[in-house]
C-alpha positions as CSV (number, residue, x, y, z in Angstrom):
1,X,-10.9,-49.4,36.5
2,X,-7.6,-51.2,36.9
3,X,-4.5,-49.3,38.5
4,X,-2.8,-50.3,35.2
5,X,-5.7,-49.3,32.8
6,X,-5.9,-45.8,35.3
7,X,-1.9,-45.5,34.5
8,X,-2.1,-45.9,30.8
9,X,-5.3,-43.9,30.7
10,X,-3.5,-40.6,33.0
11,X,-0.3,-41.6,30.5
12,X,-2.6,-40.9,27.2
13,X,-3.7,-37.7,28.6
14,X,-0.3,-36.4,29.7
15,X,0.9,-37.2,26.7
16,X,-2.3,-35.5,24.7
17,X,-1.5,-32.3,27.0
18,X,2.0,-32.3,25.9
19,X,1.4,-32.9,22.2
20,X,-1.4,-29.8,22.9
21,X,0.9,-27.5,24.3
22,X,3.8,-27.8,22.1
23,X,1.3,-27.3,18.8
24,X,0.5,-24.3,20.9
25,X,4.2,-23.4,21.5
26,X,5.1,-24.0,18.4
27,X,2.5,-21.7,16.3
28,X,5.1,-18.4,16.5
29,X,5.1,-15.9,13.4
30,X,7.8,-13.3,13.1
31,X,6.3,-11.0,11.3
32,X,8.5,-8.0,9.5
33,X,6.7,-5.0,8.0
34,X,7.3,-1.0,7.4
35,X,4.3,0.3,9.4
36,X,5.3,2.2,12.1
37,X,3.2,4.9,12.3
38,X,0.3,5.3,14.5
39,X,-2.5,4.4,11.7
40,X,-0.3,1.4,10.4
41,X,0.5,0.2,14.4
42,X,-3.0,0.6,15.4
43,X,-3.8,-1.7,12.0
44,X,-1.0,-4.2,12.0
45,X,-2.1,-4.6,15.7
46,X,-5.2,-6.4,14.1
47,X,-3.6,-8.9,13.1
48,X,-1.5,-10.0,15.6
49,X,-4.9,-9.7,17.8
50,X,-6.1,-12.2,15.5
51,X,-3.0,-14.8,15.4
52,X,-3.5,-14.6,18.9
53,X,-6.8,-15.6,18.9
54,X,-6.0,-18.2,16.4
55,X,-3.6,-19.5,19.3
56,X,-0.4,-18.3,17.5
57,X,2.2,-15.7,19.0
58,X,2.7,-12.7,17.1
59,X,6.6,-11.8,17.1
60,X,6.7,-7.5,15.7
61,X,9.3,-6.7,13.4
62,X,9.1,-3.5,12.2
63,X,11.4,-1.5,10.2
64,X,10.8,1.8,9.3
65,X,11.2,2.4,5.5
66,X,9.6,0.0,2.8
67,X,12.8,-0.4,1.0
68,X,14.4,-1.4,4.4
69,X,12.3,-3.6,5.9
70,X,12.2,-5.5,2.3
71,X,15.9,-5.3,2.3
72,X,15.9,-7.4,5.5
73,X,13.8,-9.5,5.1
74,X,15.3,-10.9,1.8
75,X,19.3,-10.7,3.2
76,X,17.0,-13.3,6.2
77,X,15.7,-15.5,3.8
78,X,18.8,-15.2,1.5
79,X,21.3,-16.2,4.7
80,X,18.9,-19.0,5.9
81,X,17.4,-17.3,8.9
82,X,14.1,-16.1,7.3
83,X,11.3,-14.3,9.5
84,X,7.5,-16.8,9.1
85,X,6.2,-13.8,6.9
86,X,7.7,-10.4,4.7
87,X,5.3,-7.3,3.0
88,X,5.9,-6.4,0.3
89,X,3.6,-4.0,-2.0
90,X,1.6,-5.9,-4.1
91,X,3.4,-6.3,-7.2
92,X,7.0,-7.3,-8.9
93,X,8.9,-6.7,-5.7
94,X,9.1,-10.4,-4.6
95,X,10.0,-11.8,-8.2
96,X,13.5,-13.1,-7.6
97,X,12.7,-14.6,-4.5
98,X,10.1,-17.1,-6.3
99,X,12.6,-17.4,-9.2
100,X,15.5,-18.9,-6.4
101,X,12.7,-21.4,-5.3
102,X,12.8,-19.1,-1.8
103,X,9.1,-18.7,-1.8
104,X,6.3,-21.2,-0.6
105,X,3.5,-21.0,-2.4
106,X,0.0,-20.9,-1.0
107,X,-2.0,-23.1,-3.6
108,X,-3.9,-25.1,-1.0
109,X,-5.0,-21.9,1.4
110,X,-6.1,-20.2,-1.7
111,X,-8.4,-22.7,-3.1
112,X,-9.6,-23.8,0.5
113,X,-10.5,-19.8,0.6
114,X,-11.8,-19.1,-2.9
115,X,-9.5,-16.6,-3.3
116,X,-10.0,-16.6,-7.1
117,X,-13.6,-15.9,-6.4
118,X,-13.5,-13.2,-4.5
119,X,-10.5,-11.4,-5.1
120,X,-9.9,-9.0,-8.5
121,X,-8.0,-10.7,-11.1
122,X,-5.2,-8.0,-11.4
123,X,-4.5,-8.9,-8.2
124,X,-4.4,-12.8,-8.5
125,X,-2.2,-11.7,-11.0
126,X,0.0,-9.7,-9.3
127,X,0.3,-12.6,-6.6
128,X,0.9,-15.2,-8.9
129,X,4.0,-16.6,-10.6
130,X,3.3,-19.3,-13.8
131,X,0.5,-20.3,-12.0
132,X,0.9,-20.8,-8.7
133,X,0.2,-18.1,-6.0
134,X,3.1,-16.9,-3.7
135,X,1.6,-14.4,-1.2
136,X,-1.5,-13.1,0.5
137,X,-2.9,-10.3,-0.7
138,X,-4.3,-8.1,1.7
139,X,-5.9,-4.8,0.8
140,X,-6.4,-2.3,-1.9
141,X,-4.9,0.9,-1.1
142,X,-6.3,4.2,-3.3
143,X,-2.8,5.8,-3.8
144,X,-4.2,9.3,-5.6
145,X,-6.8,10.3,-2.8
146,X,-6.5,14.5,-2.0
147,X,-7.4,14.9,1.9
148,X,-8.3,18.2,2.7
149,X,-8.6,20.1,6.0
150,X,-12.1,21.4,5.8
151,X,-11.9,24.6,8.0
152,X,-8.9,25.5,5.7
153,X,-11.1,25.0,2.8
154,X,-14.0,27.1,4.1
155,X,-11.4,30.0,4.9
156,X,-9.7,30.1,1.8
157,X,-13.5,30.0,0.1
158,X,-12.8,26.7,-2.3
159,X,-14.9,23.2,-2.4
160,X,-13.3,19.8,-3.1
161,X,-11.7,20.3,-6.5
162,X,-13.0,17.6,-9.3
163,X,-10.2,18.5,-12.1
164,X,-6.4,20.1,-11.9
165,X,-7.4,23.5,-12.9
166,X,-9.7,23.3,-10.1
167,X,-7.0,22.3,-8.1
168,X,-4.7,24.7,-9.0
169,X,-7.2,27.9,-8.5
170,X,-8.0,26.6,-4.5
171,X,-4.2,26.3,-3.7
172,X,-3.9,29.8,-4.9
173,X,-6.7,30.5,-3.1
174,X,-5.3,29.0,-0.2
175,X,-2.1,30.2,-0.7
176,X,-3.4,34.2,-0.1
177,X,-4.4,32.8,3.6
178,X,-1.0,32.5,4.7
179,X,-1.5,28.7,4.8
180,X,0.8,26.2,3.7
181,X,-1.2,24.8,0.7
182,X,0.4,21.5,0.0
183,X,1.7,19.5,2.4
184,X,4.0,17.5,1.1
185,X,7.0,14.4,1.7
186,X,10.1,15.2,-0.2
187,X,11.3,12.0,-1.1
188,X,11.5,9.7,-4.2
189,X,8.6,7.3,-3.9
190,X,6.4,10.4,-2.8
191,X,7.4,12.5,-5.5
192,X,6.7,9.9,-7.9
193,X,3.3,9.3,-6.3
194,X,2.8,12.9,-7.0
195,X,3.9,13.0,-10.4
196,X,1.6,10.1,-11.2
197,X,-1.4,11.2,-9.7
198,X,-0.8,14.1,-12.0
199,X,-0.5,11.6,-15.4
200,X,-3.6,10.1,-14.4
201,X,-5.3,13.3,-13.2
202,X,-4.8,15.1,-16.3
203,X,-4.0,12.7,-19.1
204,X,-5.7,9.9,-18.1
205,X,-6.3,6.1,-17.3
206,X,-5.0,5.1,-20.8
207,X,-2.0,7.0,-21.0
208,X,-1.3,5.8,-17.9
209,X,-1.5,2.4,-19.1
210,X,0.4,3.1,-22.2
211,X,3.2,4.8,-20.9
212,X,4.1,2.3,-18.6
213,X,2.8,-1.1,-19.6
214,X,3.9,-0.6,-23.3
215,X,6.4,1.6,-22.8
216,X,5.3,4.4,-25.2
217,X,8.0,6.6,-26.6
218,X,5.5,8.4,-28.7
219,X,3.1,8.9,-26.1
220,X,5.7,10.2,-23.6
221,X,7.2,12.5,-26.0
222,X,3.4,13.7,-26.9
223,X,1.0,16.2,-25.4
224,X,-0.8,14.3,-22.8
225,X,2.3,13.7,-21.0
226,X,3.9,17.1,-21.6
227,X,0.9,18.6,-19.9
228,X,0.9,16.2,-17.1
229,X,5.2,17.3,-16.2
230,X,4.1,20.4,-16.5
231,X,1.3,20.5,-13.8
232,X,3.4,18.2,-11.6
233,X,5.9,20.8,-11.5
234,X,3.5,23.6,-10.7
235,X,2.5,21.9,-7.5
236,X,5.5,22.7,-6.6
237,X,5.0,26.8,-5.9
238,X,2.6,25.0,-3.3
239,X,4.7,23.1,-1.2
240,X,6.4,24.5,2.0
241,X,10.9,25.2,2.2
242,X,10.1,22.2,4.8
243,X,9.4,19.5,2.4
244,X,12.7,18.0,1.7
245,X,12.7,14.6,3.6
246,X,9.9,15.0,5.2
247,X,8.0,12.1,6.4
248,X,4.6,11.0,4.8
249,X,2.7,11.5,7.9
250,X,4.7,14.3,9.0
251,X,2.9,15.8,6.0
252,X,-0.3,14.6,7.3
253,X,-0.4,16.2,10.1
254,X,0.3,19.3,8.6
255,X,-3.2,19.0,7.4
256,X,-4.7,17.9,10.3
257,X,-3.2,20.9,12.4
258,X,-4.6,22.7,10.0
259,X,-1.2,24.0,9.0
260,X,-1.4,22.9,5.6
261,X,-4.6,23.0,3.4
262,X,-4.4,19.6,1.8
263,X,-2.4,16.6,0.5
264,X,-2.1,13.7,-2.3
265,X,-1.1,10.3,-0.5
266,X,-2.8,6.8,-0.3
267,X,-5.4,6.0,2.2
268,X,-3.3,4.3,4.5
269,X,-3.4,8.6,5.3
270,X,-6.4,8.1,6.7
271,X,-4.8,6.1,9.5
272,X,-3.5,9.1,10.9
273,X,-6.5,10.9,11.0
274,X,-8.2,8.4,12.7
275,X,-5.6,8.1,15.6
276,X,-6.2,11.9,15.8
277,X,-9.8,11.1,16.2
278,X,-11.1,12.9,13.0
279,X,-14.0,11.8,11.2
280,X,-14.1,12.0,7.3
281,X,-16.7,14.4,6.2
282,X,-16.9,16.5,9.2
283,X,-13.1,17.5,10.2
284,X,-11.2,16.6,6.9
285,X,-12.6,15.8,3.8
286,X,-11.7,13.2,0.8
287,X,-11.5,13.1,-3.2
288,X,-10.3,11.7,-6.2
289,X,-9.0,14.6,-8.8
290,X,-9.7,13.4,-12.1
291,X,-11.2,9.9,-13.2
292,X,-8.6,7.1,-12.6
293,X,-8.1,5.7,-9.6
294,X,-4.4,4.6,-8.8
295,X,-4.7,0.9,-6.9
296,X,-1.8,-0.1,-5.2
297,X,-2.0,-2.6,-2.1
298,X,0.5,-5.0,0.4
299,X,1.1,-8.3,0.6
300,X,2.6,-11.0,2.9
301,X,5.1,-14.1,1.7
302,X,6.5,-16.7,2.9
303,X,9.6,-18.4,2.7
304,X,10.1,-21.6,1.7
305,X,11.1,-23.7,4.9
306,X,11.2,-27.6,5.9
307,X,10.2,-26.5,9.3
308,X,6.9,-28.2,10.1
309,X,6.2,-25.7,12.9
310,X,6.9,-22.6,10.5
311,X,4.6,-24.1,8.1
312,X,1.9,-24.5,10.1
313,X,2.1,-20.5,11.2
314,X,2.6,-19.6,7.8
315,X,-0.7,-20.8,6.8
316,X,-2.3,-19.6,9.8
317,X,-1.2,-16.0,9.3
318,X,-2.4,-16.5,5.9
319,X,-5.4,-17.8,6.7
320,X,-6.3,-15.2,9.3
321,X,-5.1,-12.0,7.5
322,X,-7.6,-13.2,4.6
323,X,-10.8,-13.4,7.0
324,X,-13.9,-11.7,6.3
325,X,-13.9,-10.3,10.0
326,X,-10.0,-9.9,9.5
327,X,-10.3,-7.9,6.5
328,X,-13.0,-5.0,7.4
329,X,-11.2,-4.4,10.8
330,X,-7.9,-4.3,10.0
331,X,-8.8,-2.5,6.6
332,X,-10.5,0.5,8.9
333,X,-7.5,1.0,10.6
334,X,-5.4,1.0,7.6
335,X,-7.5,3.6,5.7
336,X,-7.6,0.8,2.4
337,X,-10.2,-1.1,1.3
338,X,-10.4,-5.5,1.9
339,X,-9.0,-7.3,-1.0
340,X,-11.9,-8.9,-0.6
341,X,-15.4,-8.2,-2.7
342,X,-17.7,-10.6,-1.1
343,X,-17.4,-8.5,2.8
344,X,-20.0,-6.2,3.5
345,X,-18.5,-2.6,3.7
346,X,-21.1,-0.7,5.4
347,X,-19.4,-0.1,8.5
348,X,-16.4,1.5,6.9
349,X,-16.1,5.2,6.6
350,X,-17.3,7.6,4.0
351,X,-14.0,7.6,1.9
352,X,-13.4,4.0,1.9
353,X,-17.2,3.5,0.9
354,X,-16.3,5.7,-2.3
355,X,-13.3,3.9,-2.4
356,X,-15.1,0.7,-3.2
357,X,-17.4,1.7,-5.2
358,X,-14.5,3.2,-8.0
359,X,-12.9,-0.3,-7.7
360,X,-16.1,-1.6,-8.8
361,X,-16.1,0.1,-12.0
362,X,-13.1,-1.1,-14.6
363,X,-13.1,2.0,-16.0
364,X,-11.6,3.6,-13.4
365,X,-9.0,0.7,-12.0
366,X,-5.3,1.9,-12.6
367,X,-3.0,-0.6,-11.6
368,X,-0.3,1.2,-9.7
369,X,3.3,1.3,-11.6
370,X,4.8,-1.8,-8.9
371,X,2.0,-4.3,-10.5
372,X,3.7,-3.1,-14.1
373,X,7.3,-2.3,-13.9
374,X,10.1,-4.4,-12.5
375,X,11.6,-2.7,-9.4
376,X,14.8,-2.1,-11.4
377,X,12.8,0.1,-14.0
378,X,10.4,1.9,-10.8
379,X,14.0,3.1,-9.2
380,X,15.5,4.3,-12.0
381,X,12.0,6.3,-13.0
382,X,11.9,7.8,-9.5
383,X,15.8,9.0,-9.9
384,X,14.7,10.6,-12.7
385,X,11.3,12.3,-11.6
386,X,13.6,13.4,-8.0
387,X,16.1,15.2,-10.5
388,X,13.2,17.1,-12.1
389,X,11.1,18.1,-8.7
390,X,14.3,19.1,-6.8
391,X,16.1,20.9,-9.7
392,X,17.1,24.7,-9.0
393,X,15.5,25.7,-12.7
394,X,13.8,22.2,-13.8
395,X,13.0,22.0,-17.8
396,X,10.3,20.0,-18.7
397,X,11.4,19.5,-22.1
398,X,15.0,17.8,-20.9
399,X,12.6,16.0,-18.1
400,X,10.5,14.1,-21.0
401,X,13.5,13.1,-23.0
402,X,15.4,11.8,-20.0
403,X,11.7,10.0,-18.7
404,X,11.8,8.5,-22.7
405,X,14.8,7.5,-22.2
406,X,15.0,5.5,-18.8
407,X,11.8,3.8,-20.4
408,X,13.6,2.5,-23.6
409,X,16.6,1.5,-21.7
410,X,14.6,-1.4,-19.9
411,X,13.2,-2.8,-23.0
């Protein structure tokens, strides 16, 4: 060969290498979410194992507090310094962003992923804006699971409870052992996570349904929902002087110490009995009260950007969070299921096994209240439901009409 041909040839590959390592320098996500517990490190970790491995560099922004780490993200993307990718829950959260043309939409990674295919329509739906699909969907997370410390359970003499009035007789039962028998997180989202799993637990799926995607005035003001305020309000007698502002899984671990026989939250609880090293079905045990099961879930968007380098991350991340192998290991560390039906989920625990199998049946699918109320409408709902849990003499009665009332105003 030539000295000139061996130039141009040693040229091409220098060049090659440079073009190489810039793609590779280029492919950085920052990435800003709300999990920063243990359960929700030790899963978000997955991911950014994964971008790794994808060649990408994984830059962690987290910010404790779902409304605050949204809150950021969108003041980013609104003062043209955006992060690659945002959660949000899976629902209406994200709307004005996709209305101000803020939003990139993932048309082409869907289709090349069958997303359609294998992910439930509701949430398609709940991804998609008139037509097109704006973020990733991730997981489904089973917000009204009970977890129950099981050497409370055999002390206090009571089995998993199947109904309320089941329910209500073990935490009494509980209660006579000195134990704390609700643990519980005093603030707004929780308490309307409690009140809900109460609607559904007692009244039902339909109700459920009615109340909030029709906006039933009749309904509310009925029976069904009367009994459902008044049960939420019971669970009160059951809840520690601690509970005001509490953290979620500062409630959690109530029931892991064993200080506390039991709690309502989503699987993602499961998270924290996992970093604790507890197995479901031997230490702490799992169950649905009642029929419905209350899916929620997260998402990730992405902002609109001219940024060729951004985009290419973008779709990676996307790309990588919606992997089979993806999904069932970061989905074991999160406690939820994959948003995915076609994975095998064998080697998931005992909960999210039952988990799936309710998802499977559309009887028992309740889309949580974020995939059918504005977040304008959830807010003002919560500031009602907090004035009722926290009030010094609460009355049901003035509860319903005020609950009515918030409902009609956002008609």
């Amino acid at each position: 060969m030539s000295s000139r041909r061996m130039r141009i040839a040693a040229l091409t590959v220098l060049l090659a290498s440079v073009a190489t390592g810039a793609l590779a320098q280029e492919l950085k996500a920052e990435v800003i979410h709300w999990w920063t517990s243990g359960g929700e490190s030790a899963a978000v970790k997955v991911f950014a194992d994964q971008f790794a491995k994808a060649g990408g560099t994984w830059i962690d922004t987290a910010i404790a507090g779902g409304v605050n780490a949204r809150t950021a993200a969108i003041n980013r993307v609104v003062g043209g310094k955006p992060p690659t990718a945002m959660q949000f829950n899976t629902g209406k959260q994200f709307d004005e962003l996709v209305e101000n043309n803020m939003l990139a939409d993932l048309d082409d990674v869907a289709a090349e992923g069958n997303w359609k295919k294998v992910v439930p329509p509701a949430f398609i739906d709940a991804v998609s804006r008139k037509g097109k699909i704006y973020a990733v969907p991730i997981n489904i997370h089973g917000q009204n699971w009970l977890f129950y410390n099981r050497a409370v359970f055999e002390k206090a003499g009571v089995q998993a409870p199947a109904t309320f009035d089941e329910l209500l007789a073990a935490l009494e039962k509980i209660k006579a052992t000195g134990v704390v028998p609700l643990a519980f997180s005093g603030q707004k989202n929780w308490e309307r996570l409690l009140f809900n799993t109460a609607l559904v637990g007692t009244a039902g799926r339909d109700v459920f349904l009615t109340v909030y995607g029709k906006r039933d005035d009749a309904l509310v003001r009925g029976p069904a929902f009367k009994q459902a305020a008044e049960t939420f309000i019971k669970l009160k007698s059951y809840v520690d002087a601690g509970a005001a502002g509490r953290n979620w899984n500062d409630a959690t671990a109530m029931v892991i110490t064993g200080k506390a026989g039991m709690q309502f939250m989503g699987d993602w609880a499961k998270g924290e009995f996992i970093s604790a090293g507890l197995t479901p079905g031997k230490e702490y045990g799992c169950t649905v009260v009642g029929q419905g099961y209350m899916m929620g879930g997260d998402v990730f968007a992405f902002a609109r950007t001219s940024d060729a380098a951004q985009v290419r991350a973008q779709k990676t991340l996307a790309k990588v969070m919606f992997a089979p192998d993806t999904q069932i290991a970061f989905n074991a560390k999160k406690g939820s299921i994959p948003i995915r039906t076609d994975v095998d989920g064998s080697s998931l625990d005992v909960c999210a096994q039952a988990g799936m199998k309710m998802v499977a049946d559309p009887a028992r699918q309740v889309p949580d209240i974020n995939l059918v109320a504005e977040p304008a409408l959830v807010g003002a709902l919560d500031d009602v439901i907090s004035e009722f849990w926290n009030a010094p003499s609460p009355r049901v009665d003035a509860f319903i009409a005020k609950f009515a009332q918030t409902l009609k105003s956002a008609l």
